[in-house]
N, CA, C and O atoms as a GROMACS GRO file, in nm:
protein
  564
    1UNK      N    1   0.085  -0.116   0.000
    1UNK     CA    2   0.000   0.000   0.000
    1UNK      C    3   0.090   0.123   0.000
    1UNK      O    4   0.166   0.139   0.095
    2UNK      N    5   0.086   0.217  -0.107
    2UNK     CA    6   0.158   0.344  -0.123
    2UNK      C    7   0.106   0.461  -0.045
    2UNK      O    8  -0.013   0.489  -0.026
    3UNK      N    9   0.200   0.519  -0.008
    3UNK     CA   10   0.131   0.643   0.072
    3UNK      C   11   0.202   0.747   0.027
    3UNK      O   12   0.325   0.742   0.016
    4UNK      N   13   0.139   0.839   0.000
    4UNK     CA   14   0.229   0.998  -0.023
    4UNK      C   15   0.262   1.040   0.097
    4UNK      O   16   0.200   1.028   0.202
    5UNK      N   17   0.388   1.102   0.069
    5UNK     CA   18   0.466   1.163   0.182
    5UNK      C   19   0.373   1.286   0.230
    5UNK      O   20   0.314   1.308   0.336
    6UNK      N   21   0.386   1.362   0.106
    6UNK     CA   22   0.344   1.491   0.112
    6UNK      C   23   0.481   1.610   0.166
    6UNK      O   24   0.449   1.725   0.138
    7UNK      N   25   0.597   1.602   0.222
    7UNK     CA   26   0.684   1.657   0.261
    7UNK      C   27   0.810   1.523   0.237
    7UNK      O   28   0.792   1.449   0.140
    8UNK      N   29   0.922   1.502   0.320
    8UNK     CA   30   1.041   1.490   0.261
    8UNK      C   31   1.104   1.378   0.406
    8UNK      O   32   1.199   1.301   0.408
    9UNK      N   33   1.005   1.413   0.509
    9UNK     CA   34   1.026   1.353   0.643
    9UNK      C   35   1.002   1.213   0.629
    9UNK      O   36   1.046   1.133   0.712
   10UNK      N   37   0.921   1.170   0.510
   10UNK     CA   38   0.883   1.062   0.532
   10UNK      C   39   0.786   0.984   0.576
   10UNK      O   40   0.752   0.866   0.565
   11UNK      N   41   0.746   1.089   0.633
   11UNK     CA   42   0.601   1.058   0.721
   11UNK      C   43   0.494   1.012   0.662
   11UNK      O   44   0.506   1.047   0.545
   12UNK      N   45   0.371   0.937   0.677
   12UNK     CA   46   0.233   0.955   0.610
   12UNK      C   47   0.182   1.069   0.623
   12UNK      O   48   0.188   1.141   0.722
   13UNK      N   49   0.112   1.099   0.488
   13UNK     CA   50   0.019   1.199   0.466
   13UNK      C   51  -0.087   1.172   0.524
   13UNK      O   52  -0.141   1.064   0.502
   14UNK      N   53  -0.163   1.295   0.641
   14UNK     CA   54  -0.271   1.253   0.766
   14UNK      C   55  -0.363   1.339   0.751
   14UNK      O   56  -0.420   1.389   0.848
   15UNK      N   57  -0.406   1.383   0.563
   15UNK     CA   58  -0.483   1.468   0.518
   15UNK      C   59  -0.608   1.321   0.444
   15UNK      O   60  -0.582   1.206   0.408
   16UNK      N   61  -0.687   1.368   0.447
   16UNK     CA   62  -0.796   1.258   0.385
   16UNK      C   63  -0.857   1.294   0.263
   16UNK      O   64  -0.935   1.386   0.282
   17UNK      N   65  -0.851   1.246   0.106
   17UNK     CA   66  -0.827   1.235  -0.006
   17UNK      C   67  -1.016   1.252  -0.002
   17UNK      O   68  -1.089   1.157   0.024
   18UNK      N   69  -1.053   1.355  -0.024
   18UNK     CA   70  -1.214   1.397  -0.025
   18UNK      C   71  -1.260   1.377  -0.184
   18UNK      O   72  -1.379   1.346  -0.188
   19UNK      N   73  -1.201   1.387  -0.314
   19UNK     CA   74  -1.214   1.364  -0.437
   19UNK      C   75  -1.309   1.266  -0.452
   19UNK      O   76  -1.404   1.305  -0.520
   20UNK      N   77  -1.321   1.104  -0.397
   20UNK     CA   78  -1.398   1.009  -0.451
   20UNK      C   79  -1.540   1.067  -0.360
   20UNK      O   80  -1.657   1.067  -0.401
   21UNK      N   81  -1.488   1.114  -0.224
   21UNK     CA   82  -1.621   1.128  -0.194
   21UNK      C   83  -1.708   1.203  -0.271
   21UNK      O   84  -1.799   1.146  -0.330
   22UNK      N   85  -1.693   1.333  -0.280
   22UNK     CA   86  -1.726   1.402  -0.365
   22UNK      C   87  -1.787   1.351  -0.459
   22UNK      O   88  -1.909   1.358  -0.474
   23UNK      N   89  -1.706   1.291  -0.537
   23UNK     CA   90  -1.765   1.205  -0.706
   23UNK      C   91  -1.930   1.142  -0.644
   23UNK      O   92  -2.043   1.161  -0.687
   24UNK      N   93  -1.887   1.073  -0.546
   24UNK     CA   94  -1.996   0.976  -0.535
   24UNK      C   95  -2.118   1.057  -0.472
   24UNK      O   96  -2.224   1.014  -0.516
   25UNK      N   97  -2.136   1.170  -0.372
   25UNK     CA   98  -2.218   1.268  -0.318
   25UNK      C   99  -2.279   1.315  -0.442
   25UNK      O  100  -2.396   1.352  -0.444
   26UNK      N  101  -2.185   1.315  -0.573
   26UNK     CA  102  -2.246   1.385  -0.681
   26UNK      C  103  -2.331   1.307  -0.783
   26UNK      O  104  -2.420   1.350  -0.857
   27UNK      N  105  -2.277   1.172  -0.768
   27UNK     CA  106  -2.336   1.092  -0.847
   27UNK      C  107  -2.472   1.064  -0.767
   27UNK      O  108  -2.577   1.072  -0.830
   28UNK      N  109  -2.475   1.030  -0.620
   28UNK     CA  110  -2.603   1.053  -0.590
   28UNK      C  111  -2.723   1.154  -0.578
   28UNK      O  112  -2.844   1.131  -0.572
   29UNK      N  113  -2.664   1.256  -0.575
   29UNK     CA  114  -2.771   1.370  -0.626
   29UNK      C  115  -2.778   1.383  -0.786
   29UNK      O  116  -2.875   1.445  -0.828
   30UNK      N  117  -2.720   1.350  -0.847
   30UNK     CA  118  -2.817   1.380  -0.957
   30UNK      C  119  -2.954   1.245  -0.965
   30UNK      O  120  -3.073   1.243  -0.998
   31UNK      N  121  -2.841   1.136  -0.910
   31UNK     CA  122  -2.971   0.992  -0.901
   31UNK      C  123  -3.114   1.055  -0.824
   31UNK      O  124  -3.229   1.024  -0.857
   32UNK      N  125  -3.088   1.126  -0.742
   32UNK     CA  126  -3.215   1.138  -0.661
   32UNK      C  127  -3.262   1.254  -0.709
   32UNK      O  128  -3.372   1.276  -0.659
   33UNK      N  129  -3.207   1.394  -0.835
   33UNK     CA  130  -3.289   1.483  -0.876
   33UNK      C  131  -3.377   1.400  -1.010
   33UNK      O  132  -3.468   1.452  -1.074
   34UNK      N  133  -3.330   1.282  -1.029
   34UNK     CA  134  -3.421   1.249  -1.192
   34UNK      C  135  -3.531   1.137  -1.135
   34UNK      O  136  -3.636   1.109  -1.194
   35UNK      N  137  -3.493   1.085  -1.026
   35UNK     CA  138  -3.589   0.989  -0.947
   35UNK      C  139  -3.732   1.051  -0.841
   35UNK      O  140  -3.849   1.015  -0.833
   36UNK      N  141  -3.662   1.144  -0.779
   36UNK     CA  142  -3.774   1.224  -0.715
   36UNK      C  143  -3.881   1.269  -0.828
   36UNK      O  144  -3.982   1.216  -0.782
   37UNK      N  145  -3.914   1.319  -0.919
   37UNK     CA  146  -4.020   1.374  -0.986
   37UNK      C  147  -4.112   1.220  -1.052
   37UNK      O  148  -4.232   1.209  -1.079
   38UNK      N  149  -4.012   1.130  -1.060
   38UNK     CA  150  -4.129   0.998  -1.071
   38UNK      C  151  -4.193   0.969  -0.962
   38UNK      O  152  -4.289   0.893  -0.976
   39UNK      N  153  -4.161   1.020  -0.819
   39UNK     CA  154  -4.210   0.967  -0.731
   39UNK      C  155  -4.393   0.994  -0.686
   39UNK      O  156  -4.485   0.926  -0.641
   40UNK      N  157  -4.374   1.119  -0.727
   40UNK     CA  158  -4.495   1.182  -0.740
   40UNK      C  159  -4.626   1.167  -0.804
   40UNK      O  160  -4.639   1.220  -0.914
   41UNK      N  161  -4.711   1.112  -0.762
   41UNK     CA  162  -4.867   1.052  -0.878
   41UNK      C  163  -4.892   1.189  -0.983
   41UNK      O  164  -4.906   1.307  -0.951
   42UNK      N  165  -4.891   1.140  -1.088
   42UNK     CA  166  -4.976   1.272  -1.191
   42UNK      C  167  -5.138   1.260  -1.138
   42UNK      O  168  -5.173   1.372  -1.101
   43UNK      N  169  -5.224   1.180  -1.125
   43UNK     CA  170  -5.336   1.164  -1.115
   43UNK      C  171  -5.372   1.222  -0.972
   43UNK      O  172  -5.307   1.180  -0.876
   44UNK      N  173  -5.467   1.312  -0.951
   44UNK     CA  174  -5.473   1.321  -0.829
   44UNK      C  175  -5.619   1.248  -0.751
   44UNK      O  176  -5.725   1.277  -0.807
   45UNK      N  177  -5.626   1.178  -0.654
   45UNK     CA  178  -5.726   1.136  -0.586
   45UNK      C  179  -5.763   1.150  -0.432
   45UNK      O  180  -5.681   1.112  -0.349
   46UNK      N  181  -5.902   1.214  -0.385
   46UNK     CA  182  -5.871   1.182  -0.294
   46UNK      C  183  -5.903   1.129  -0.242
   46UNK      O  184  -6.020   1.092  -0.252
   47UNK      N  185  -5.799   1.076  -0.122
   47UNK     CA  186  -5.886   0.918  -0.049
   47UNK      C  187  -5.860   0.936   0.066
   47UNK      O  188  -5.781   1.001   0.135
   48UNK      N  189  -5.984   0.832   0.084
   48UNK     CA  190  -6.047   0.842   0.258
   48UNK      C  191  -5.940   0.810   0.344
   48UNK      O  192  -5.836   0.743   0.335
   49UNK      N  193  -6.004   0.886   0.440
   49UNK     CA  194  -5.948   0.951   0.597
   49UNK      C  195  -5.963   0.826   0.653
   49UNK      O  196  -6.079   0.787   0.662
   50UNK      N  197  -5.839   0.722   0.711
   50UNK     CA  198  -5.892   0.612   0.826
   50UNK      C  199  -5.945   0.656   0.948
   50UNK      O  200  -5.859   0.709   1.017
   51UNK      N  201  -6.059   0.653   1.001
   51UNK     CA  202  -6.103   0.642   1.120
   51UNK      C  203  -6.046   0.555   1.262
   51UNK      O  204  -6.120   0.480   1.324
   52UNK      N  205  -5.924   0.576   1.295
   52UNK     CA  206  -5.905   0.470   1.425
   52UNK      C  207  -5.921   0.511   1.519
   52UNK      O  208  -5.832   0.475   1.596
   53UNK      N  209  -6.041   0.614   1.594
   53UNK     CA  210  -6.110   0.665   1.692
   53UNK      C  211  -6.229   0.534   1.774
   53UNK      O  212  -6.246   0.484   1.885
   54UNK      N  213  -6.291   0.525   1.626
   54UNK     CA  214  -6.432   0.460   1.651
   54UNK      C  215  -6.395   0.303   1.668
   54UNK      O  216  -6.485   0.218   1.667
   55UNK      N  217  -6.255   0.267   1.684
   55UNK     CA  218  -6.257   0.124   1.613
   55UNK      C  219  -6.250   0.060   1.770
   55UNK      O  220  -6.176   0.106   1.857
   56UNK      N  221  -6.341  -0.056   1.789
   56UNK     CA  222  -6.343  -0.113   1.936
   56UNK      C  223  -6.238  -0.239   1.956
   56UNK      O  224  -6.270  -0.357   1.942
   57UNK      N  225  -6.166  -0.213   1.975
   57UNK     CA  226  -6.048  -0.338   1.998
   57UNK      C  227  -6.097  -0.392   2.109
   57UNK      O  228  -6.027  -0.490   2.136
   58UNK      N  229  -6.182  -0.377   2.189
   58UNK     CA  230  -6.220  -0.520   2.269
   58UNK      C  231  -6.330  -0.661   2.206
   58UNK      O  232  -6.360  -0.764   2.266
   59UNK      N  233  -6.374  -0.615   2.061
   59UNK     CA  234  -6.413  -0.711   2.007
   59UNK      C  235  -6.309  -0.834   2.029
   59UNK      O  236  -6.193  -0.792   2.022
   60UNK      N  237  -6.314  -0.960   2.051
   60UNK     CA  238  -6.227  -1.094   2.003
   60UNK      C  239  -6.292  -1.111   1.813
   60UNK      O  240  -6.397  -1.084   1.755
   61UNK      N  241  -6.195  -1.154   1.786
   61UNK     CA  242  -6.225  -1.222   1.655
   61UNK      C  243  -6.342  -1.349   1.644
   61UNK      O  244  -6.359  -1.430   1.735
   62UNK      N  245  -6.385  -1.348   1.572
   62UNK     CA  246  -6.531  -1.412   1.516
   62UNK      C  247  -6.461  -1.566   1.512
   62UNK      O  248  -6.354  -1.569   1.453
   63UNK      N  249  -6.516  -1.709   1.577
   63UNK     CA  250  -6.450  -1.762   1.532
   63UNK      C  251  -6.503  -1.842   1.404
   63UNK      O  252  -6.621  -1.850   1.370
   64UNK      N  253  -6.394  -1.897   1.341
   64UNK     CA  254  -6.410  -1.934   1.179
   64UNK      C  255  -6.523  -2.045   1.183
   64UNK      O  256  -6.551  -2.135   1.263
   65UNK      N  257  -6.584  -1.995   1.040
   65UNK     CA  258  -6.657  -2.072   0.975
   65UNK      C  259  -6.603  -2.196   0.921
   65UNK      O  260  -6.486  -2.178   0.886
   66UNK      N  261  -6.649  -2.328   0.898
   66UNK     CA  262  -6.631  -2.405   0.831
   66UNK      C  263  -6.699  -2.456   0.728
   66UNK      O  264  -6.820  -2.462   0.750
   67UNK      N  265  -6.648  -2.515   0.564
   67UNK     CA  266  -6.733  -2.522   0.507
   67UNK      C  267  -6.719  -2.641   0.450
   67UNK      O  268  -6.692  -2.617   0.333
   68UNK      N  269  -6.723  -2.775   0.468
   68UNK     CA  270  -6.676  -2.864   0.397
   68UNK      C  271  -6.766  -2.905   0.260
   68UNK      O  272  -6.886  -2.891   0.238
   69UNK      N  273  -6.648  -2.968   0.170
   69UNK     CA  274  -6.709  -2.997   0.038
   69UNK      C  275  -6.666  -3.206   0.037
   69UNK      O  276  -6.555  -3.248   0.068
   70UNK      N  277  -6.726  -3.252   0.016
   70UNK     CA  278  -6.715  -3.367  -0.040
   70UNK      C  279  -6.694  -3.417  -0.147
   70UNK      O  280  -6.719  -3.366  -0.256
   71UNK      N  281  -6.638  -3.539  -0.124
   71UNK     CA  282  -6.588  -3.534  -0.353
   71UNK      C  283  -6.738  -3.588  -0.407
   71UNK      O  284  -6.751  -3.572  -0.528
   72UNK      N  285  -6.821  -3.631  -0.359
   72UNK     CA  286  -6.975  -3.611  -0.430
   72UNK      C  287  -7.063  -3.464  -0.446
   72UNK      O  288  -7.156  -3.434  -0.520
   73UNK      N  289  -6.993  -3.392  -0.345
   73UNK     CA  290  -7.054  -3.227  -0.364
   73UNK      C  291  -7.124  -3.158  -0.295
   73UNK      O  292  -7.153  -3.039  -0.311
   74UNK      N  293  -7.176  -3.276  -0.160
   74UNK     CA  294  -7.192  -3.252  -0.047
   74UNK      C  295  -7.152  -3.161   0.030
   74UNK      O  296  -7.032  -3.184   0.049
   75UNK      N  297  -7.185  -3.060   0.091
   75UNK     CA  298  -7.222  -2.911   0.153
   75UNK      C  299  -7.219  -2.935   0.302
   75UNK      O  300  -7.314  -2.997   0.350
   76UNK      N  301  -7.127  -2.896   0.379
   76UNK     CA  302  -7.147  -2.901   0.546
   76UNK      C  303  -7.093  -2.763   0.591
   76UNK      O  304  -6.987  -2.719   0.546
   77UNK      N  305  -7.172  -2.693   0.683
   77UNK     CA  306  -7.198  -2.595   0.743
   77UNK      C  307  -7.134  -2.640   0.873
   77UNK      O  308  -7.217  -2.702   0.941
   78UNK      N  309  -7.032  -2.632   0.921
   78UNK     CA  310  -7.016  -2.661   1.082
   78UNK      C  311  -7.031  -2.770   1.141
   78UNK      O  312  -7.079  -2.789   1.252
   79UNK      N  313  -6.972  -2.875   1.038
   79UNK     CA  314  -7.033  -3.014   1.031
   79UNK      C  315  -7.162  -3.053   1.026
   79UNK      O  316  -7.202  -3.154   1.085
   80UNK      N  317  -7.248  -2.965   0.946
   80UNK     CA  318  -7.386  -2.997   0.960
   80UNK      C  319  -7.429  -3.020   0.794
   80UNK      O  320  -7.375  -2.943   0.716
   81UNK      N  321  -7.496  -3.092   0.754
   81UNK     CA  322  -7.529  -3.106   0.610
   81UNK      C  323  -7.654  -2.994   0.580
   81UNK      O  324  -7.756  -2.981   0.649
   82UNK      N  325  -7.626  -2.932   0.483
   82UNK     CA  326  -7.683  -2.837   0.399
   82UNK      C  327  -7.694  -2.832   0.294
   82UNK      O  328  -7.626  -2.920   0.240
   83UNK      N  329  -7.757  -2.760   0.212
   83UNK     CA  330  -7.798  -2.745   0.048
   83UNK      C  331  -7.732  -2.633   0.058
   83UNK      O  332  -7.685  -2.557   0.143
   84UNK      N  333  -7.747  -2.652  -0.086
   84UNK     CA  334  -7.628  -2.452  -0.153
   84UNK      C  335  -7.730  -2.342  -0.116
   84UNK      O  336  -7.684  -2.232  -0.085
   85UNK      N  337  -7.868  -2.359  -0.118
   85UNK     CA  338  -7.946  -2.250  -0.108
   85UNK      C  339  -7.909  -2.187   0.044
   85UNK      O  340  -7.863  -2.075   0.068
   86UNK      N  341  -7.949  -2.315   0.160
   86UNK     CA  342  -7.946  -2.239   0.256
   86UNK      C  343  -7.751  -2.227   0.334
   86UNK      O  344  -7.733  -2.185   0.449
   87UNK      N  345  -7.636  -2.269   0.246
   87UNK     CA  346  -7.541  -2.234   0.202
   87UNK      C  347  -7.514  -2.091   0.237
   87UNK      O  348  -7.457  -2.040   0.333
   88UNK      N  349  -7.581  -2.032   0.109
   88UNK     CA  350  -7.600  -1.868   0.040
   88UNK      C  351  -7.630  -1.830   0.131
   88UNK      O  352  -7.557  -1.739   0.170
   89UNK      N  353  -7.774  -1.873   0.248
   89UNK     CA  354  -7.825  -1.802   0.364
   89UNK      C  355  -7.732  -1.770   0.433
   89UNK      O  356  -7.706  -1.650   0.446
   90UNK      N  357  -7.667  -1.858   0.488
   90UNK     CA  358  -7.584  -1.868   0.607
   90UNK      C  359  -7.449  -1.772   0.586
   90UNK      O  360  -7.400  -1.700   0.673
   91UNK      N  361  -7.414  -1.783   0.484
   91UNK     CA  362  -7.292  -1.736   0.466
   91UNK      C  363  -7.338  -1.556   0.403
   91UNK      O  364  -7.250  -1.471   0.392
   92UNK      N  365  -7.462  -1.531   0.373
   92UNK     CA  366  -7.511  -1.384   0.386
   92UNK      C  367  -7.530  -1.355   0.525
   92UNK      O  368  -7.449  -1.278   0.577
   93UNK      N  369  -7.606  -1.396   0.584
   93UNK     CA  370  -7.627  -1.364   0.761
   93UNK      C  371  -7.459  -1.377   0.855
   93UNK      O  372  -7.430  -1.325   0.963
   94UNK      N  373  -7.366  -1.475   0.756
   94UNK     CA  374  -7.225  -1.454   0.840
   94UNK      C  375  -7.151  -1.328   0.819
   94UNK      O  376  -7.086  -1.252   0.891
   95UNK      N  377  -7.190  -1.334   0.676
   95UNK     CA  378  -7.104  -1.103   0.642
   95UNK      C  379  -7.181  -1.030   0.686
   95UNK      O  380  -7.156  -0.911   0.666
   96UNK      N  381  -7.289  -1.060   0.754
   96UNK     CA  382  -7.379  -0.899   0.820
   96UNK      C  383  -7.303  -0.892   0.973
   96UNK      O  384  -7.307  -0.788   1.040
   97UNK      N  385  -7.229  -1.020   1.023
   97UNK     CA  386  -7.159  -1.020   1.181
   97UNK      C  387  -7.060  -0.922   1.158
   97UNK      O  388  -7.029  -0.883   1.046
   98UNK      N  389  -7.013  -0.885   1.262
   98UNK     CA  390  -6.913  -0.768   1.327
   98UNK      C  391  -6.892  -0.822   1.472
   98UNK      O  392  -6.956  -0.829   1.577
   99UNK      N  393  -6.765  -0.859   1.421
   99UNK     CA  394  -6.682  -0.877   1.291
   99UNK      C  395  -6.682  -0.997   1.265
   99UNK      O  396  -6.711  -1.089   1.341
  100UNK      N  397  -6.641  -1.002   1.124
  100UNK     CA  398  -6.689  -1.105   1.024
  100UNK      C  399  -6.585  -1.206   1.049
  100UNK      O  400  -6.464  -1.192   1.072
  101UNK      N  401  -6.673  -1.331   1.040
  101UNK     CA  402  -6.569  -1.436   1.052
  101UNK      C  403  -6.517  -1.472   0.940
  101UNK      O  404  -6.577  -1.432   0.841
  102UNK      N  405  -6.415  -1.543   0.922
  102UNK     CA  406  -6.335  -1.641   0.827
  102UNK      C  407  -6.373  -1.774   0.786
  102UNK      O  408  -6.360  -1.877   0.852
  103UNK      N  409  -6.418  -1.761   0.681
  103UNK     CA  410  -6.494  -1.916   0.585
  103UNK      C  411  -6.414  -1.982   0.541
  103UNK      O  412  -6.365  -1.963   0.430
  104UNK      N  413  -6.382  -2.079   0.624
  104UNK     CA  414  -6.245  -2.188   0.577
  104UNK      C  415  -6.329  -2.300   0.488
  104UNK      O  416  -6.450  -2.320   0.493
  105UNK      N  417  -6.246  -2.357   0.418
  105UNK     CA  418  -6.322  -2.428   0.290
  105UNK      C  419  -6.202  -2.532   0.331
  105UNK      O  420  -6.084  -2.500   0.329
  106UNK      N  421  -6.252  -2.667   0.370
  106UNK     CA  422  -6.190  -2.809   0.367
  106UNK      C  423  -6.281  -2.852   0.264
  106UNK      O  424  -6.401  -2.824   0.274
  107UNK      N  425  -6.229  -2.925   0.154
  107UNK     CA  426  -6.268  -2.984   0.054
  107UNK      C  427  -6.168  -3.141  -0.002
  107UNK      O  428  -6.062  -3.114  -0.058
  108UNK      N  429  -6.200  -3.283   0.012
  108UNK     CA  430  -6.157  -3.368   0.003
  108UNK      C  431  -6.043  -3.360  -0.149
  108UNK      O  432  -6.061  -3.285  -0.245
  109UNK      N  433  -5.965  -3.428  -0.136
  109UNK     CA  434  -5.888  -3.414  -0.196
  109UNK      C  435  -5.906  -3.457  -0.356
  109UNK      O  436  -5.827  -3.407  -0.436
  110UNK      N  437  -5.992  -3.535  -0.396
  110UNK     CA  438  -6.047  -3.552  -0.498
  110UNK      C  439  -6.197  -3.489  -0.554
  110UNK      O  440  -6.262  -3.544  -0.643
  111UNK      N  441  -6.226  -3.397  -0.504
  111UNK     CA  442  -6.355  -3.286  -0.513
  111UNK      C  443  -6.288  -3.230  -0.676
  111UNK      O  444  -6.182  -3.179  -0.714
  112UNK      N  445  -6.384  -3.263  -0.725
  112UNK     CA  446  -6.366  -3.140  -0.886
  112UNK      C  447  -6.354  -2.977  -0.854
  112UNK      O  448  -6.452  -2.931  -0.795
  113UNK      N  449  -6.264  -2.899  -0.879
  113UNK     CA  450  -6.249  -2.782  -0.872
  113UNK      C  451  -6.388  -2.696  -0.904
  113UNK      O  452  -6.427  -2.601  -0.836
  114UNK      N  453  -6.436  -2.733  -0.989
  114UNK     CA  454  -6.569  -2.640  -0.976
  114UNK      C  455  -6.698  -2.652  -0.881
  114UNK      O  456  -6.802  -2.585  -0.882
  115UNK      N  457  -6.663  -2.751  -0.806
  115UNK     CA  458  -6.725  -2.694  -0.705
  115UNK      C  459  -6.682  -2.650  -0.605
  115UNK      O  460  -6.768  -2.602  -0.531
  116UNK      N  461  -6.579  -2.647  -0.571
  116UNK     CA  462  -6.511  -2.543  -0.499
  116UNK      C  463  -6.504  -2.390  -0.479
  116UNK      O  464  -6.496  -2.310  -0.386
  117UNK      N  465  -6.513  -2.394  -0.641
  117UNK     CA  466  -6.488  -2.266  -0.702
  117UNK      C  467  -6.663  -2.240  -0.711
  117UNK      O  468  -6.692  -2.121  -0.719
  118UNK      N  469  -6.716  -2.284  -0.711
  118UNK     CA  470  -6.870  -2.290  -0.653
  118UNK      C  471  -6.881  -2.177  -0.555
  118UNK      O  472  -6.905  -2.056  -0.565
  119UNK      N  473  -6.850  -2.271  -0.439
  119UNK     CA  474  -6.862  -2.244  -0.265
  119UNK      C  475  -6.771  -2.076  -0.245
  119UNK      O  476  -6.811  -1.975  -0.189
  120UNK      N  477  -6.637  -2.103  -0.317
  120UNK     CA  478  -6.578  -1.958  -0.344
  120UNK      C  479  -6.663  -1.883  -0.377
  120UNK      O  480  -6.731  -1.825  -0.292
  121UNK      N  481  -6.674  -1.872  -0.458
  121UNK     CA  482  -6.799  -1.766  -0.563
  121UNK      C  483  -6.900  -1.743  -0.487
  121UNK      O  484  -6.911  -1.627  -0.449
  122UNK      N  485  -6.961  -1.800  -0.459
  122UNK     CA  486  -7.072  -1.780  -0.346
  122UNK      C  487  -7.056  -1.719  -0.183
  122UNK      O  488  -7.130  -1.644  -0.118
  123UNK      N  489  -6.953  -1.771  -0.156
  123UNK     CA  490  -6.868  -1.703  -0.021
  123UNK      C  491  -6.837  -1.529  -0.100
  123UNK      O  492  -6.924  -1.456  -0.051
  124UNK      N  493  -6.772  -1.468  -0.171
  124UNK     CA  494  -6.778  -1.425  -0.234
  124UNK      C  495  -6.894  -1.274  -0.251
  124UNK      O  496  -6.902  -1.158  -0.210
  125UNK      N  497  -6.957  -1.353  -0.325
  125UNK     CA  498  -7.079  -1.264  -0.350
  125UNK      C  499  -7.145  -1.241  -0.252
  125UNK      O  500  -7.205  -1.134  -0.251
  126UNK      N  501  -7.157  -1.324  -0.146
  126UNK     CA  502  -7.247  -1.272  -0.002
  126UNK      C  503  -7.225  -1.160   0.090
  126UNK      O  504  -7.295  -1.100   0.172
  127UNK      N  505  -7.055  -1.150   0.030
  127UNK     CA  506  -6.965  -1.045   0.070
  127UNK      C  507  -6.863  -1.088   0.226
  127UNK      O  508  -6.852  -1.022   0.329
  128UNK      N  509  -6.813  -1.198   0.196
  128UNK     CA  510  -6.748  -1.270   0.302
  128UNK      C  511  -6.606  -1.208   0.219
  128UNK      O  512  -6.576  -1.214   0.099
  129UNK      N  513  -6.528  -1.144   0.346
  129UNK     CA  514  -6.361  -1.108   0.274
  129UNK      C  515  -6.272  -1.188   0.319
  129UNK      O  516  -6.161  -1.133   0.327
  130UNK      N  517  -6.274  -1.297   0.353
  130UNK     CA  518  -6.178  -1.354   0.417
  130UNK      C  519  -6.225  -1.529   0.399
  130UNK      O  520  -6.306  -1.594   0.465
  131UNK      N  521  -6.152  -1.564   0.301
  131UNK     CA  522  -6.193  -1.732   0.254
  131UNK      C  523  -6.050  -1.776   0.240
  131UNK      O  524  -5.955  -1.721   0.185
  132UNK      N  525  -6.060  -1.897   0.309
  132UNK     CA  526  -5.930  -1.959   0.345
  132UNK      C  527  -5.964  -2.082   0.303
  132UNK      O  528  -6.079  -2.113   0.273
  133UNK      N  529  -5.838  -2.179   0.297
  133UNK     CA  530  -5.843  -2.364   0.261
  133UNK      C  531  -5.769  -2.396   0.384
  133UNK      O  532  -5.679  -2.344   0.450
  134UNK      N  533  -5.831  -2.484   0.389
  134UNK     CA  534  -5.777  -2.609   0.492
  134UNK      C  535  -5.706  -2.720   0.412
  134UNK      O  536  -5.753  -2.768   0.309
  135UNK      N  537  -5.584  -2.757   0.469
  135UNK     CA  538  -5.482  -2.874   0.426
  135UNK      C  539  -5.401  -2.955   0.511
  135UNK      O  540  -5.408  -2.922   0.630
  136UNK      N  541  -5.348  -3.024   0.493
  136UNK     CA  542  -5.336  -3.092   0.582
  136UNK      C  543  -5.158  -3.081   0.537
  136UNK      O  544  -5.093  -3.077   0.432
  137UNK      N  545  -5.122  -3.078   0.716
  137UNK     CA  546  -4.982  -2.995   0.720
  137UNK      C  547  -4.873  -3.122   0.635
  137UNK      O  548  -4.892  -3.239   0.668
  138UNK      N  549  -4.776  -3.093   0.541
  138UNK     CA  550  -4.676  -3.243   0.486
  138UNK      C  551  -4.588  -3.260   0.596
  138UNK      O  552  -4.534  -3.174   0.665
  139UNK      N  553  -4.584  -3.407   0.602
  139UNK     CA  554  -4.478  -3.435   0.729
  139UNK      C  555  -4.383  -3.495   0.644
  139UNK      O  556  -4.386  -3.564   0.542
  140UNK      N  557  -4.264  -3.426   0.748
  140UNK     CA  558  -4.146  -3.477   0.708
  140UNK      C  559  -4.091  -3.649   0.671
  140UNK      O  560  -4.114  -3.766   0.702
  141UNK      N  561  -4.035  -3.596   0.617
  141UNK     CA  562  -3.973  -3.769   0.567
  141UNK      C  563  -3.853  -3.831   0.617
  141UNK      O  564  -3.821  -3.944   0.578
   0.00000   0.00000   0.00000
């Protein structure tokens, strides 16, 4: 490793070489004068104010719905057998709760996707936001 003297003594030079810094202070401001003006939306919108005044955190969470599907197409409500109609009921009267529970969908492993995608769709439209699957965890080998 070379060092400039700077004088004749021999000594190290105990001045600190500011040039690269510089370069690089400069190279980052221009990065951040051509990046800042993208940062900015052209479109302007305005959007709603969160309310976290009104919000009651001593609610507990709703606990989850269950919805099982069978690979014949069979419909269970909470382990209870049901039709799709009163299905639709149940799972409209579950999005009017506050707060809304979570509609977990266990469906056998050989169930045709469209009816799944059934029970989705319908969870769905009743206005349920929160639809989950049940699986069964892989164990190690």
């Amino acid at each position: 490793m070379a060092f400039s003297t700077g004088n004749e003594s021999g000594a190290p030079m105990s001045e600190i070489n500011v040039t690269p810094l510089v370069d690089v202070m400069l190279v980052l401001l221009i990065i951040f004068m051509i990046t800042a003006p993208l940062m900015s939306h052209k479109i302007k919108v305005e959007l709603p104010q969160a309310n976290l005044e009104h919000r009651d955190e001593k609610l507990p969470p709703a606990p989850p719905v269950t919805v099982t599907v069978t690979e014949d197409g069979k419909l269970y409500w909470n382990d209870s057998l049901v039709t799709h109609d009163l299905l639709e009921s149940q799972l409209s009267v579950a999005a009017q709760r506050t707060p809304q529970p979570e509609v977990q969908i266990r469906a056998d492993d050989t169930t045709k996707y469209h009816i799944i995608e059934d029970v989705v769709n319908t969870a769905q439209m009743q206005g349920i936001a929160k639809v989950g699957f049940v699986a069964t965890k892989e164990r190690p080998r």
